[in-house]
N, C-alpha and C positions, 0 to 999 in steps of 0.2 A: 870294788866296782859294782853298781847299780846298772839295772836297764828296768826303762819304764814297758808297763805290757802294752800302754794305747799306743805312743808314740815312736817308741823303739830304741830311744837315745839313751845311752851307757853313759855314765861318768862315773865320777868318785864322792864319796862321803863328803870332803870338803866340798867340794862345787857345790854340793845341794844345800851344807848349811851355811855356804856364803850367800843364798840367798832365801832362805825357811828357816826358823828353828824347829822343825818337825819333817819328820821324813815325807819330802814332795819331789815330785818332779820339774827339775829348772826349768825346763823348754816350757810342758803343759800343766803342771803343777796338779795332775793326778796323783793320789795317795795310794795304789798299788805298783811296787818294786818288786825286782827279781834280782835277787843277789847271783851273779857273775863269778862260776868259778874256772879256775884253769882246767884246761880239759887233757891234759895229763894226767895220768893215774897219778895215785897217793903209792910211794914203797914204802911198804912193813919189812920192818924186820922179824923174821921169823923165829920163836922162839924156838 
C-alpha cells in the first residue's frame, strides 16, 4: 500500500502500474509516495 503526500489517496502497487509504468500517483500523478505500513508492532523472538 502506497499513499500519495499531495493528495492523500492509498492504493496498491498494482492500481498504480495499471496506469504508469513508473512510480505516480493514480488520482494526481505526483511522483512522491509513502509506503503504508501496518501499525502493529513487528514480534521478535528473543534470542
Amino acid at each position: 500500500m502506497y499513499q500519495c503526500l499531495r493528495c492523500g489517496y492509498v492504493f496498491t502497487k498494482e492500481e498504480m502500474e495499471e496506469y504508469f509504468k513508473d512510480f505516480k500517483c493514480p488520482r494526481c500523478g505526483y511522483r512522491i509516495l509513502k509506503k503504508v505500513r501496518k501499525e502493529e508492532p513487528k514480534v521478535v523472538k528473543a534470542i
